[in-house]
N, CA, C and O atoms as a GROMACS GRO file, in nm:
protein
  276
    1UNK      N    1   7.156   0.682   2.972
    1UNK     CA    2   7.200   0.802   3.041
    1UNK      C    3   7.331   0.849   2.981
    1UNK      O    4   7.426   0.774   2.959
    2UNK      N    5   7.329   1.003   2.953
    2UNK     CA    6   7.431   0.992   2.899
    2UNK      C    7   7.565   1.056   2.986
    2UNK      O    8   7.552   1.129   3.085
    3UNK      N    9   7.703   1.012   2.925
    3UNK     CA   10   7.785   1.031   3.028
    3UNK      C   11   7.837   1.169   3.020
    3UNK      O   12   7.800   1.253   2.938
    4UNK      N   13   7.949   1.189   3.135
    4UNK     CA   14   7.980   1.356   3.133
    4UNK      C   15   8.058   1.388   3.012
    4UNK      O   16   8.053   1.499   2.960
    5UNK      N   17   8.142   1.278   2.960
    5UNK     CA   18   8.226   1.335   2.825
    5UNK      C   19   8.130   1.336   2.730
    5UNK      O   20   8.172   1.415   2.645
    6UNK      N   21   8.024   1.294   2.694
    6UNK     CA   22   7.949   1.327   2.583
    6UNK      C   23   7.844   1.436   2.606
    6UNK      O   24   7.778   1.483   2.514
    7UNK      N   25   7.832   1.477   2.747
    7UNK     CA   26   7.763   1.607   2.788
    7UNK      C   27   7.862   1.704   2.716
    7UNK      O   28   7.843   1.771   2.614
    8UNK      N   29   7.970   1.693   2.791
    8UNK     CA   30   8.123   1.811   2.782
    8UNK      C   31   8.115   1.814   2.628
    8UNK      O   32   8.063   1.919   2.590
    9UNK      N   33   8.159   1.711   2.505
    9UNK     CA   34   8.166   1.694   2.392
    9UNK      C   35   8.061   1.818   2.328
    9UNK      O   36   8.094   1.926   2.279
   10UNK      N   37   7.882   1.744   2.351
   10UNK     CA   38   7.792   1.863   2.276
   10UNK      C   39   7.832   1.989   2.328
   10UNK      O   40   7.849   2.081   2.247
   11UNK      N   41   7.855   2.013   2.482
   11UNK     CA   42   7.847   2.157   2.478
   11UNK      C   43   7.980   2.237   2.456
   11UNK      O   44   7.981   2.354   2.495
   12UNK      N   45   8.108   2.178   2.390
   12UNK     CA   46   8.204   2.187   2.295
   12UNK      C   47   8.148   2.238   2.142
   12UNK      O   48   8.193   2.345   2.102
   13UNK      N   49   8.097   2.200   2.098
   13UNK     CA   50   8.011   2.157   1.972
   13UNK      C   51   7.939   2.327   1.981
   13UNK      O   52   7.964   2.412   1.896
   14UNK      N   53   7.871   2.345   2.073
   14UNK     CA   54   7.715   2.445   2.096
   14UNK      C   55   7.881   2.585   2.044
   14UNK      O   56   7.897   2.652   1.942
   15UNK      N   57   7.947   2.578   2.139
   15UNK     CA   58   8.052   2.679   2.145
   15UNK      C   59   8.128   2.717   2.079
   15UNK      O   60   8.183   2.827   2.089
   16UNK      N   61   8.159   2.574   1.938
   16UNK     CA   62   8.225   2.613   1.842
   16UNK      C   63   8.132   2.636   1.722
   16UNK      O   64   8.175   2.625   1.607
   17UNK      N   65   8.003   2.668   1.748
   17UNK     CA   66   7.870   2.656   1.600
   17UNK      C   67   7.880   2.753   1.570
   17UNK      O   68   7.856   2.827   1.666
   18UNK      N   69   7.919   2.836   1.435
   18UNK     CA   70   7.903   2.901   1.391
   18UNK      C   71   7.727   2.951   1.325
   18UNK      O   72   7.734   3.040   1.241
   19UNK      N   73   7.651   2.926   1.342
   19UNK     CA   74   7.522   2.946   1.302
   19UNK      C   75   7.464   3.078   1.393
   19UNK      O   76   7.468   3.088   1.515
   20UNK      N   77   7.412   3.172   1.300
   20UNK     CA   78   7.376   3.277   1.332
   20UNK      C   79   7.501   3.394   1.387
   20UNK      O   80   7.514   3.484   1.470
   21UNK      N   81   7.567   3.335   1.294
   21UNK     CA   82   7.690   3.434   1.323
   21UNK      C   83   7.696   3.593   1.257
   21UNK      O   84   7.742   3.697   1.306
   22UNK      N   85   7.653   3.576   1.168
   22UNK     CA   86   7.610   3.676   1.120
   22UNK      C   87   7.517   3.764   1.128
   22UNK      O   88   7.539   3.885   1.121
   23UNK      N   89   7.392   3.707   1.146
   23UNK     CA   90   7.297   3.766   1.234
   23UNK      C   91   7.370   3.886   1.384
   23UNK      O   92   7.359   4.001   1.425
   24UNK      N   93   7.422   3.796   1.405
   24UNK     CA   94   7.511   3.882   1.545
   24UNK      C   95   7.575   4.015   1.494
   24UNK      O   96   7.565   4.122   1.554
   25UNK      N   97   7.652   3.992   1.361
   25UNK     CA   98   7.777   4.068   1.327
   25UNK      C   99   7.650   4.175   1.320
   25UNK      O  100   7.640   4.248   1.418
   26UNK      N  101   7.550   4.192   1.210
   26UNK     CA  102   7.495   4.255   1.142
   26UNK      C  103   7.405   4.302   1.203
   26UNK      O  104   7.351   4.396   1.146
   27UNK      N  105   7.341   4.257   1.362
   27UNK     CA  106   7.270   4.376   1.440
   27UNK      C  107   7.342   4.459   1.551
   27UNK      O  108   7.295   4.539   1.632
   28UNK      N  109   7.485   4.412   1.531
   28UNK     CA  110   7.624   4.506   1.573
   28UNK      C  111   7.590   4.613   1.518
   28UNK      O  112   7.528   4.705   1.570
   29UNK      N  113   7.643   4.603   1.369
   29UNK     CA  114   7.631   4.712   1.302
   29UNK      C  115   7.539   4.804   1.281
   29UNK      O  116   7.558   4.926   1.279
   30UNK      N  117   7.413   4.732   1.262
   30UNK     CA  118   7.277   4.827   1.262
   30UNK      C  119   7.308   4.968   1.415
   30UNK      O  120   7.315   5.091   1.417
   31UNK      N  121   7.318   4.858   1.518
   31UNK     CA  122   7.330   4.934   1.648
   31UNK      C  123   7.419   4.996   1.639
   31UNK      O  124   7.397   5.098   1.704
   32UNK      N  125   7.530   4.999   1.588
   32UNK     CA  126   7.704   5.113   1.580
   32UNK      C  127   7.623   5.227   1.478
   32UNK      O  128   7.657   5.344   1.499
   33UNK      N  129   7.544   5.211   1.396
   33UNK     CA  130   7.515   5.306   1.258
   33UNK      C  131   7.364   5.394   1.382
   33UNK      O  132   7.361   5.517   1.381
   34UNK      N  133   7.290   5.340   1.446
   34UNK     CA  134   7.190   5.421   1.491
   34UNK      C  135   7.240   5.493   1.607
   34UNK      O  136   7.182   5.600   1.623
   35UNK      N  137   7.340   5.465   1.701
   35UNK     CA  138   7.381   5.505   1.770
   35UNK      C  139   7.486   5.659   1.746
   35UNK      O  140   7.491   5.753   1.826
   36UNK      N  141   7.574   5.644   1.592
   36UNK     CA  142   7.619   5.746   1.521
   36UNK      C  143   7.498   5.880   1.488
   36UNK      O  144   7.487   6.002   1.477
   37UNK      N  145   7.427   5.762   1.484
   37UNK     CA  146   7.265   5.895   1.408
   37UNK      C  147   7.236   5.932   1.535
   37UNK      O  148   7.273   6.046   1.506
   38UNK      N  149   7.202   5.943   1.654
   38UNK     CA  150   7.179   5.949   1.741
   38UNK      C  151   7.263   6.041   1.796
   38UNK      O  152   7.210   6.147   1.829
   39UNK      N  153   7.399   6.025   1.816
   39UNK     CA  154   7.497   6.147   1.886
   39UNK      C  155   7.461   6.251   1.739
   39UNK      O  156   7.389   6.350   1.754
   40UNK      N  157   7.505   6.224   1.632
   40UNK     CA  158   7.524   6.382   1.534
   40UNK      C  159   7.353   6.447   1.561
   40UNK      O  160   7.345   6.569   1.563
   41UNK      N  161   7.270   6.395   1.574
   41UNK     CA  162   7.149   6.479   1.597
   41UNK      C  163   7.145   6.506   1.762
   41UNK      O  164   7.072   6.600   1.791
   42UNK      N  165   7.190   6.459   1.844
   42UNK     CA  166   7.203   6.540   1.950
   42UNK      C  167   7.286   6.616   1.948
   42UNK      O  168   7.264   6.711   2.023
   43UNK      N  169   7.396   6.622   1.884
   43UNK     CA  170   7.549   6.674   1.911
   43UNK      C  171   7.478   6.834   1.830
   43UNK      O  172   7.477   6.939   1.894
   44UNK      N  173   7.419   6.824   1.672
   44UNK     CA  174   7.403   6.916   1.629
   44UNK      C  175   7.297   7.011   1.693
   44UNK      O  176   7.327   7.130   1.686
   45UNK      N  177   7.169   6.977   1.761
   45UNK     CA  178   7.057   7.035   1.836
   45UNK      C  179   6.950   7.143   1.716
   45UNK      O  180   6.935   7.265   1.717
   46UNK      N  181   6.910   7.072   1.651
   46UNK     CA  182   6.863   7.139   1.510
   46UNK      C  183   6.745   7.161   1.521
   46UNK      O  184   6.696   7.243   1.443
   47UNK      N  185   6.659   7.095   1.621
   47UNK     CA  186   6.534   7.185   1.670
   47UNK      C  187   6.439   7.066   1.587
   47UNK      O  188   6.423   6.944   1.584
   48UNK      N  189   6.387   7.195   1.520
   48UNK     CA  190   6.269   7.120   1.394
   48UNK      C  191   6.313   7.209   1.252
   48UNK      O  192   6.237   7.200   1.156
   49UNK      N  193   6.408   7.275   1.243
   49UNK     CA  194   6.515   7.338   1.127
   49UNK      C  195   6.643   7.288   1.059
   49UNK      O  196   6.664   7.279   0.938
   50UNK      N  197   6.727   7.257   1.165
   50UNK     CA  198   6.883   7.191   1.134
   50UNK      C  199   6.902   7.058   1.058
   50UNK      O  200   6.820   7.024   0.973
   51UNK      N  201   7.005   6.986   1.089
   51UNK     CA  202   6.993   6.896   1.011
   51UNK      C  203   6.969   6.747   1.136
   51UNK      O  204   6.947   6.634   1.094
   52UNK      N  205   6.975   6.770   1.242
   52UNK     CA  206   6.915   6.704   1.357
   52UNK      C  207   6.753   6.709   1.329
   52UNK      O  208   6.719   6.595   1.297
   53UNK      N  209   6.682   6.765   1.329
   53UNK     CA  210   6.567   6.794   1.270
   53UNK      C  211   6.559   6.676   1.199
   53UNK      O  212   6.527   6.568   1.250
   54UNK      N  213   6.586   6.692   1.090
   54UNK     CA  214   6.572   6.619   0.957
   54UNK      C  215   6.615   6.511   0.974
   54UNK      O  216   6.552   6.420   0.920
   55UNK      N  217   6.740   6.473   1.057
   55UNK     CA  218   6.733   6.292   1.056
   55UNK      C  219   6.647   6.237   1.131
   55UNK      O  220   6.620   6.120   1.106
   56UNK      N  221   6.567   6.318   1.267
   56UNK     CA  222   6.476   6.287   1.304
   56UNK      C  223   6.364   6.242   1.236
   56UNK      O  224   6.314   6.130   1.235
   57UNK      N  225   6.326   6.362   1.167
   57UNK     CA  226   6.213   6.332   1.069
   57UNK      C  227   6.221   6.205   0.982
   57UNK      O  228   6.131   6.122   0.982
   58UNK      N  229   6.322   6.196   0.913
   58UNK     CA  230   6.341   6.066   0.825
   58UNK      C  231   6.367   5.966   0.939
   58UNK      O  232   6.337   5.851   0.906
   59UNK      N  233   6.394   5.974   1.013
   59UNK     CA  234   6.384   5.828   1.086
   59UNK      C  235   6.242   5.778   1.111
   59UNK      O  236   6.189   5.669   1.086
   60UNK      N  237   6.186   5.910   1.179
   60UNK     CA  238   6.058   5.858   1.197
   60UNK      C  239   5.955   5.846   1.100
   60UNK      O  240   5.848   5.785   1.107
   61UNK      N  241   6.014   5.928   0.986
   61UNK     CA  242   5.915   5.830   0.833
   61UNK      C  243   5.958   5.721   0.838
   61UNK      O  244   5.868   5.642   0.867
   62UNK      N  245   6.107   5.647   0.815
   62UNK     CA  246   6.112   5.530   0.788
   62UNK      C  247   6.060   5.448   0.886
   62UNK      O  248   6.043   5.329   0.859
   63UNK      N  249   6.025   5.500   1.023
   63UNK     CA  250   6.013   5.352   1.131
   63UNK      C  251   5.876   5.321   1.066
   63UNK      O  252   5.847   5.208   1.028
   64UNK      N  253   5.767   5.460   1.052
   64UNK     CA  254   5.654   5.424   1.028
   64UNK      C  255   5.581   5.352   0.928
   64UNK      O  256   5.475   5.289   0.932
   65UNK      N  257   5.689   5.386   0.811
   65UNK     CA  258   5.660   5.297   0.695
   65UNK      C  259   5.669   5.137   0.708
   65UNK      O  260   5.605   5.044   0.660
   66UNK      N  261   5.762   5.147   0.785
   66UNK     CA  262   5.800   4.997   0.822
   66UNK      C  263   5.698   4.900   0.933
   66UNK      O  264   5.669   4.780   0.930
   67UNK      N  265   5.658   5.019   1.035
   67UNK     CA  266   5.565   4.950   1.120
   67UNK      C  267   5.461   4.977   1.096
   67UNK      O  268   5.415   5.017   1.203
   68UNK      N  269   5.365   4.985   1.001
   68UNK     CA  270   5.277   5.056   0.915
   68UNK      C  271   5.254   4.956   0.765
   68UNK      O  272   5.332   4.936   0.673
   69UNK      N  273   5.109   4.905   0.788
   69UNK     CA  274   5.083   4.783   0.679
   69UNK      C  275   5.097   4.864   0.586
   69UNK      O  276   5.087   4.827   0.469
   0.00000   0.00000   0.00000
């Protein structure tokens, strides 16, 4: 059985692990960069003409390419 300081110890350990740290940083960023795309095409209101339009459009080519064998 194990005791409470070697409970306390691993979950010391869990808190200082750096693993998948990056992973974290880097779907920060994804989310800070879509969220930017997101206000300038609302902010601009470009219809199916402007340039709101068009990041629409390319977004939704790229999702499809991507979710799309």
């Amino acid at each position: 059985m194990e005791t409470l300081w070697t409970t306390m110890v691993r979950f010391m350990h869990r808190l200082t692990d750096r693993r998948g740290q990056g992973t974290v940083e880097y779907l920060g960023l994804v989310l800070a960069v879509g969220a930017l795309l997101l206000a300038v095409s609302v902010q601009v209101k470009g219809g199916g003409a402007g340039i709101g339009g068009q990041i629409s459009k390319s977004m939704e080519k790229a999702i499809s390419s991507i979710t799309q064998p």
